[in-house]
C-alpha positions in Angstrom: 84.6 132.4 80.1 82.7 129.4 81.6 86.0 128.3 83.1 86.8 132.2 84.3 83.4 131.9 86.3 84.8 128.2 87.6 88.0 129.2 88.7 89.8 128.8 92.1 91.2 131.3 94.0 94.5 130.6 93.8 94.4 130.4 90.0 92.6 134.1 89.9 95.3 135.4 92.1 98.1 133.7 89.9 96.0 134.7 86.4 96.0 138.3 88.0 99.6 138.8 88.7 101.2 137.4 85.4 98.3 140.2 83.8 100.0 142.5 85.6 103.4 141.5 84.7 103.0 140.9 81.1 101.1 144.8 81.3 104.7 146.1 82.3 106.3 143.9 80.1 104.7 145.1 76.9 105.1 148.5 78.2 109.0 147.9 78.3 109.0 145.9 75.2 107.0 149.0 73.0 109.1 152.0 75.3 112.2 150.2 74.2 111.4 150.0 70.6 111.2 153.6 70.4 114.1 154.5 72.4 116.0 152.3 70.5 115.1 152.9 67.2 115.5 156.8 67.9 119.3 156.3 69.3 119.7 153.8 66.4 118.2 156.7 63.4 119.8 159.7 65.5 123.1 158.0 66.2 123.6 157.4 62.1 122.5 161.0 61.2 125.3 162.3 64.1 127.9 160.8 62.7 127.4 161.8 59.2 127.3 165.3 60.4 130.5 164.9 62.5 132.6 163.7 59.6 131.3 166.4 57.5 131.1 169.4 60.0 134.5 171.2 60.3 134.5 173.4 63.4 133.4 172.0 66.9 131.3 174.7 67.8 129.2 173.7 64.3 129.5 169.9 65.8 128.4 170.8 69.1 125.5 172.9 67.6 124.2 170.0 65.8 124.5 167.5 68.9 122.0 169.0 70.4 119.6 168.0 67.9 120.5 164.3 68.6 120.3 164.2 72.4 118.8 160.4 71.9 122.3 159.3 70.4 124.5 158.3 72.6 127.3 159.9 70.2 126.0 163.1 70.9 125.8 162.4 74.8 130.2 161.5 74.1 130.6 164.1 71.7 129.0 166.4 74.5 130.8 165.7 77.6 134.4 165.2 75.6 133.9 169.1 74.2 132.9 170.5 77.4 136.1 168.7 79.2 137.7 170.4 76.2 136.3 174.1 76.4 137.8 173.4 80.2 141.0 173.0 79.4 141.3 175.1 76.3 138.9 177.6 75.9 137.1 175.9 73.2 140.3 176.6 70.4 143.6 175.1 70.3 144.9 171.7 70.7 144.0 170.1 74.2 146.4 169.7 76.9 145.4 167.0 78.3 144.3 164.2 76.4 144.3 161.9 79.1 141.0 163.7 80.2 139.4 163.6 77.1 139.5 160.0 77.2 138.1 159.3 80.8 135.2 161.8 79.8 134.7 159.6 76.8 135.2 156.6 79.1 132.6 157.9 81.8 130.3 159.1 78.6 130.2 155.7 77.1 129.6 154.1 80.3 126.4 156.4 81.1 124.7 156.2 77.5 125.1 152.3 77.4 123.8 152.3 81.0 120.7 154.2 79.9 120.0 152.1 77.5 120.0 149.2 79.4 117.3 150.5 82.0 114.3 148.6 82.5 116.0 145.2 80.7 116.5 143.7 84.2 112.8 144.0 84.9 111.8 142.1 81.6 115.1 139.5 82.1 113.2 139.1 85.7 109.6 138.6 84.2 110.3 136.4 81.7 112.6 134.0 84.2 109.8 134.2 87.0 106.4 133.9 85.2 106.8 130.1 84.6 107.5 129.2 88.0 104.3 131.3 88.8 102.4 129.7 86.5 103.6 126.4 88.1 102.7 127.7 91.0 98.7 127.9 89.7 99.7 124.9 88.2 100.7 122.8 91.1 97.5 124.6 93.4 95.1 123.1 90.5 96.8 119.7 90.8 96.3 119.6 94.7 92.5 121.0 94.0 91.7 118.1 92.1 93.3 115.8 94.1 91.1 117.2 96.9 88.1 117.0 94.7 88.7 113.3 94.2 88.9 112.3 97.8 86.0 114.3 99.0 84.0 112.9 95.7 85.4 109.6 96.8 85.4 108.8 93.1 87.3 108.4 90.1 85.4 110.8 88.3 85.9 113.7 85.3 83.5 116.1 87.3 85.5 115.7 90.5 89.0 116.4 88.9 88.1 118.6 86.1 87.9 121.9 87.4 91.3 121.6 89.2 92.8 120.0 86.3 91.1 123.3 84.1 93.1 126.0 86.7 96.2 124.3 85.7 96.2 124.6 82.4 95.0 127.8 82.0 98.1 129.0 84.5 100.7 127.2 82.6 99.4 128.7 79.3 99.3 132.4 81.2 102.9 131.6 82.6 104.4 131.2 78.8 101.8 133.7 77.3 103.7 136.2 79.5 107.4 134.8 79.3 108.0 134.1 76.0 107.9 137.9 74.7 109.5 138.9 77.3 112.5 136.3 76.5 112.2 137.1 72.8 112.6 141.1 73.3 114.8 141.0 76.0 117.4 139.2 73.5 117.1 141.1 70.9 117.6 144.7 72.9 120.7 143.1 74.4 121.8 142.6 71.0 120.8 146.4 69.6 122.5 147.0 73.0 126.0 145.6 72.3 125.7 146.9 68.4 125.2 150.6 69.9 127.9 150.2 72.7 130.2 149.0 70.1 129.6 151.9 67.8 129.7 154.4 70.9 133.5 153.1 71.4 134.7 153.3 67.6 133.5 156.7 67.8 135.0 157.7 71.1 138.4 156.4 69.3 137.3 158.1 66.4 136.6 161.4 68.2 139.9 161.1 70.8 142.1 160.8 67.7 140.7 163.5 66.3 141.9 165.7 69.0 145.5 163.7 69.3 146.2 164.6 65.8 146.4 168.5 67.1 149.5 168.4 68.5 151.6 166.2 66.2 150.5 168.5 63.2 151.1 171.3 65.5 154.8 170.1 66.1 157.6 171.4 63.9 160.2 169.9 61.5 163.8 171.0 61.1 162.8 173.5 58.5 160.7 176.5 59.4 158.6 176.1 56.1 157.0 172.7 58.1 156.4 174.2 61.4 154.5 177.6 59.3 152.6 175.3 57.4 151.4 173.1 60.5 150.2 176.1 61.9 148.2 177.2 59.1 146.5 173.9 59.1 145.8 174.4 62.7 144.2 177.3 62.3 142.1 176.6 59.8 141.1 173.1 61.0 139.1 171.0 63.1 140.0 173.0 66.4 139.5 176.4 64.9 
């Protein structure tokens, strides 16, 4: 506190910005943790209910309980492409569709995720060159304070020499979590974009298997059977 009421200038504009930024940052850092601990927990519980569910409309149903999963987000655009095409029964007729809605989907959810990362990426490259900054001003200060003393003296350097240590400790007070969170949501960020496209395979081959069950052999028996399946399957 004695050094607060000592302080430069400078060093109270540079301790005031890097408050400011680490604010934000923690306010990323925590709002990140929950969004990505809810796609995580909602993203699990989706796809257990998609393996199990029979019927897309039940599947559908149920994604809207998961809107945080970015699963549900695929799972939602792929089935209204579907309903587009089809009607919402029947094999698809044009597959090719389905997999640039999953494609687009994907895209989206991961982008979401990643929103606000460049803003922490930013803070926690920039804060210690502004706390060099306060750093380098405190230097120059107590060079100043040493000519106009005209002496080689503690009480002429000190307080200059105090701005610029308390900058440089602000600068990696404020970077450091930044650089520590902003790795591990890139990493939570892959895991989910990883698990978004083994699902969007999952859920496209789902809907290719259609037609080849659909498709008949050389005895009509097959081709009756394959139909029954049909009807009573996924795409019911």
């Amino acid at each position: 506190m004695d050094m607060m009421n000592t302080i430069s200038p400078i060093a109270l504009f540079v301790l005031g910005v890097l408050a400011l930024a680490s604010l934000y940052s923690w306010m990323v850092i925590f709002g990140k943790m929950g969004s990505f601990g809810k796609a995580t927990n909602e993203s699990r519980k989706f796809i257990r209910a998609f393996r199990k569910a029979s019927r897309l409309n039940e599947i559908s149903a149920l994604a809207e309980n998961y809107k945080a999963s970015p699963l549900a987000q695929v799972f939602e655009e792929v089935y209204e492409t579907y309903k587009r095409q089809t009607g919402g029964s029947g094999p698809p007729r044009n597959i090719t569709a389905l997999e640039r809605s999953a494609q687009t989907a994907a895209s989206e959810s991961v982008t979401n995720l990643e929103r606000r990362m460049t803003w922490l990426a930013t803070i926690a490259a920039t804060s210690p060159f502004v706390g060099l900054f306060g750093t380098v001003m405190g230097v120059v200060e107590a060079f100043h304070g040493l000519g106009t003393a005209g002496a080689a003296t503690l009480r002429a350097v000190a307080p200059g020499m105090a701005d610029a240590l308390i900058t440089t400790a602000a600068g990696l007070f404020v970077a450091v979590p930044a650089v520590v969170a902003y790795n591990q949501f890139a990493a939570r960020i892959r895991v989910l974009a990883a698990a978004t496209d083994d699902f969007c395979r999952e859920l496209l081959n789902s809907f290719d298997e259609i037609p080849d069950r659909a498709v008949g052999g050389p005895q009509r028996g097959a081709a009756v059977e394959a139909t029954q399946e049909l009807e009573r399957g996924f795409f019911k």
